[in-house]
C-alpha positions in Angstrom: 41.7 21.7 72.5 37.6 20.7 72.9 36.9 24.0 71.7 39.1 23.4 68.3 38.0 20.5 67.9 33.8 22.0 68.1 35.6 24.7 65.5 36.4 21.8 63.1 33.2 20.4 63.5 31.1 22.9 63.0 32.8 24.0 59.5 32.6 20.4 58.4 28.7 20.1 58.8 28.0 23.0 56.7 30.3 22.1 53.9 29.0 18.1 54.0 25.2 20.1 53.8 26.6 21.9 50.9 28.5 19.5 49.0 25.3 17.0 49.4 22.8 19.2 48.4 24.6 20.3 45.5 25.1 16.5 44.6 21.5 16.1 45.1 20.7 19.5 43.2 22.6 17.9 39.8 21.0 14.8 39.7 17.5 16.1 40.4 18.2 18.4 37.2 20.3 15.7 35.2 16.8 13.7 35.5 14.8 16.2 34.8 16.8 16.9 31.5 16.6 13.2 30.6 12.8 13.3 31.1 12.5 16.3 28.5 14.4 14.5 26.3 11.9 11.1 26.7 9.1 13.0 26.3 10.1 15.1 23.3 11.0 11.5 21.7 7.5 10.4 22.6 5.8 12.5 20.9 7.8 13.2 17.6 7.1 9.7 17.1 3.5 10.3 18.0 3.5 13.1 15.5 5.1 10.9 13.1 2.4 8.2 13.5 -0.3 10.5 13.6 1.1 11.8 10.6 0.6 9.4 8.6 -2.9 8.9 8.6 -4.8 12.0 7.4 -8.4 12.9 6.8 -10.0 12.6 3.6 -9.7 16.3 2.4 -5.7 15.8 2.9 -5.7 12.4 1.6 -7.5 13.4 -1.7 -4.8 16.4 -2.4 -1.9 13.7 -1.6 -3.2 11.3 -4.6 -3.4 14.0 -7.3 0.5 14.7 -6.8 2.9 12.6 -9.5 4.1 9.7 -8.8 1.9 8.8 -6.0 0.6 4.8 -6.0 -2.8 4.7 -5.0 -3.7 1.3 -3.1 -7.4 -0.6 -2.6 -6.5 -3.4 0.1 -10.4 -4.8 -0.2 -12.0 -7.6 -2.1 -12.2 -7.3 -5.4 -16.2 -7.4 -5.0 -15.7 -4.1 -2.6 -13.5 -2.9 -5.0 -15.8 -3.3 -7.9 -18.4 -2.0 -5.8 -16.7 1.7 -6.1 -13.1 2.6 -5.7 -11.1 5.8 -5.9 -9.4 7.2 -8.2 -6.4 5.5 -10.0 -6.3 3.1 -7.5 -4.7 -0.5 -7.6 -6.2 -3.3 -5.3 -5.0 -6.4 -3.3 -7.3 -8.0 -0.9 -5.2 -7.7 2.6 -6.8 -10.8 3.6 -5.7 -12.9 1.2 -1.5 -13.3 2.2 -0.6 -14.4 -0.7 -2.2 -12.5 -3.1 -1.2 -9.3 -1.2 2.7 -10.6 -0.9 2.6 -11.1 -4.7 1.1 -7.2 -5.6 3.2 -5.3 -3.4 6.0 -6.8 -5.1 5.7 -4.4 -7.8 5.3 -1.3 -6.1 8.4 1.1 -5.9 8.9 1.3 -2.6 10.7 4.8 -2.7 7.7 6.4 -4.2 4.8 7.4 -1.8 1.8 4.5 -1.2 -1.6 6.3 -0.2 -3.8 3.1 1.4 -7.2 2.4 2.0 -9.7 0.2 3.3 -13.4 0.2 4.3 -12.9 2.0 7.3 -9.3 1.9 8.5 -8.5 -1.4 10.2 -7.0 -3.2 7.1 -5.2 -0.6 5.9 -3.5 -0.1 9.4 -2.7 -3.8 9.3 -1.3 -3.7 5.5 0.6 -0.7 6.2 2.4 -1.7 9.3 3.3 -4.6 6.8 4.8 -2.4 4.0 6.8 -0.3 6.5 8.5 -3.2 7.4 9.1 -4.8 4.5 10.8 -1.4 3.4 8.2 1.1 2.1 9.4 4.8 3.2 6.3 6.2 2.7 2.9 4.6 3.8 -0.2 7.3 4.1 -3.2 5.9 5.2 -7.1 7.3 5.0 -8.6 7.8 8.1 -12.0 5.9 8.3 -11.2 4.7 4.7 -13.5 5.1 2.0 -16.5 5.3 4.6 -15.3 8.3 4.8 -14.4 9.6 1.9 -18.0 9.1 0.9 -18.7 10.7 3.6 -16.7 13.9 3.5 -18.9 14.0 -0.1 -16.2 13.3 -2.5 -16.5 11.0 -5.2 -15.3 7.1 -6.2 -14.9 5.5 -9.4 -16.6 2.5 -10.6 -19.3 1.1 -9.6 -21.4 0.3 -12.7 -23.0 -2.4 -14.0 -21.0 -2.7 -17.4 -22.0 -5.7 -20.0 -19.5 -8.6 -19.4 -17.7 -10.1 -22.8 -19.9 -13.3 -23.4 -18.6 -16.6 -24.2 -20.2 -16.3 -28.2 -18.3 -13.0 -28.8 -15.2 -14.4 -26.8 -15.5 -17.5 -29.1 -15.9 -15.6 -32.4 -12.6 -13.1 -31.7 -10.3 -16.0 -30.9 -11.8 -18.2 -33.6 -9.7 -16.9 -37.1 -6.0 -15.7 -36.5 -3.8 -15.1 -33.9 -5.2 -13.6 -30.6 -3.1 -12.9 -27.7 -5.6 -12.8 -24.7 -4.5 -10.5 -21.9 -6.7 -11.4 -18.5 -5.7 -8.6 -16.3 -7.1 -5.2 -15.0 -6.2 -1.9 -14.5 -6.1 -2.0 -10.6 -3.4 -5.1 -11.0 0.1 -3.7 -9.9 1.7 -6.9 -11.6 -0.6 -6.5 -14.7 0.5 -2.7 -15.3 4.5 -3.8 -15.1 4.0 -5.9 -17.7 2.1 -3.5 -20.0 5.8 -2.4 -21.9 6.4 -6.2 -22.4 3.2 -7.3 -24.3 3.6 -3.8 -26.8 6.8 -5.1 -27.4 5.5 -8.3 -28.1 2.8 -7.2 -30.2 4.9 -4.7 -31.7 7.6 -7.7 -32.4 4.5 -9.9 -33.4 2.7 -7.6 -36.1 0.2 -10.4 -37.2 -1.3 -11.0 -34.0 -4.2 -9.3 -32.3 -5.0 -8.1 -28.4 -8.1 -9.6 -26.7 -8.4 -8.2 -23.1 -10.5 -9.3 -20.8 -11.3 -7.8 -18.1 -10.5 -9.5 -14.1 -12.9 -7.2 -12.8 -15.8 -8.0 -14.3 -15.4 -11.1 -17.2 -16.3 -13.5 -14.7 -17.6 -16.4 -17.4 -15.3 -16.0 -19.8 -12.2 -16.5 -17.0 -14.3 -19.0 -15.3 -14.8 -20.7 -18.5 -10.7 -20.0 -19.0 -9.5 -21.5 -15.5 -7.8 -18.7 -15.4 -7.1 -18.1 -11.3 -4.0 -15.4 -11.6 -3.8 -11.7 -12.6 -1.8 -11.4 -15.3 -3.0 -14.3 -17.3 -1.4 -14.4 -21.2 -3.1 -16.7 -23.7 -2.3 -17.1 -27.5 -4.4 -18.8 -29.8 -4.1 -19.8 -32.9 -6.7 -20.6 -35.6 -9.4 -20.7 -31.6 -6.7 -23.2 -30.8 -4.7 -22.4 -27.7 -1.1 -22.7 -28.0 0.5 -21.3 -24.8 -0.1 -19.9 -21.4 1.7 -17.9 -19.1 0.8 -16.4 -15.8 2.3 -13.3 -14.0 5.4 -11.4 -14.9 6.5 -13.3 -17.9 8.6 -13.1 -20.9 6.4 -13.5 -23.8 7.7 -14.8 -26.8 
């Protein structure tokens, strides 16, 4: 009877060994599995990050493809300074202005954004990605360096500004629609269908621009403080003014 009983002991060790270690065996590989699986997360999303900012070589192929918006988050003074190619500006800085621009980018087509040297275009990204952009590339080290790398900006010159006596004498006999806006304006370039179909509707009048980038008297002179900024005058008289994405009529 002892003897069975040590018989029944003895095979019960060895299967409780077996059965634990087997236990112990699937959970040390179920971990092990969910580890791999963590990790290879972690870094797609690393690649996915890193992805988006490239070097200035990659950066400058990505802006010649169609469809691509271009975007200078720096003062306009380090905008006017030099800029690249094609691009549109919004100073990061300034909420409000920035809020009102990115409004009228499509935020299914691809946004390539710089700064000086990477910080703010980090910061406006982030932004744009949450407020639904699907595609945000940024320049790594910004236009510091793209200058660097030896490729070349736009702008930069010292071009004559419009002065007040020849601003005077075009507005002075007929009708002149002024348009203050600039080619870097996101909101000034959606409303560029709207005033030829106004001027198309409006055959007698004529098209003053002037120019947000460098026309500093004549807007200063103007009180004009918004990009778009629509002015008609009459006879140098003015007669209305309108201010962003209008209808003009």
């Amino acid at each position: 009877m002892v003897q069975s009983r040590k018989e029944n002991y003895t095979k019960v060790i060895p299967a409780l060994s077996v059965g634990t270690s087997s236990t112990i065996y699937g959970k040390f590989t179920m971990c092990k599995f969910i580890m791999c699986i963590f990790l290879l997360c972690m870094s797609t999303a690393v690649f996915a990050q890193n992805n988006n900012v490239v070097k200035p070589e990659v950066f400058q192929t990505g802006i010649k493809q169609s469809g691509v918006q271009v975007f200078d988050v720096r003062t306009l003074a380090e905008y006017s300074a030099g800029h690249l190619p094609h691009a549109m500006q919004a100073d990061y800085a300034r909420e409000e202005e920035f809020n009102e621009r990115i409004k009228y980018l499509n935020k299914e087509q691809p946004v390539y954004i710089y700064c000086l040297s990477g910080p703010r275009a980090a910061g406006a990204a982030k932004q744009m990605r949450e407020k639904g952009f699907t595609n945000v590339v940024e320049l790594d080290g910004g236009i510091a360096a793209w200058k660097g790398a030896g490729l070349a900006v736009e702008g930069g010159n010292n071009l004559p500004q419009l002065t007040l006596i020849d601003f005077t004498g075009k507005i002075s006999e007929g009708d002149v629609l002024i348009e203050i806006g600039a080619d870097w304006c996101p909101p000034c370039q959606k409303m560029e269908p709207a005033v030829a179909a106004y001027l198309k509707a409006h055959a007698g009048i004529k098209l003053l621009k002037v120019d947000g980038s460098k026309d500093t008297n004549v807007i200063k002179t103007l009180g004009a403080t918004t990009l778009p900024t629509f002015i008609l005058y009459k006879e140098g008289q003015e007669v209305w003014r309108k201010t962003g994405v209008v209808e003009l009529n």
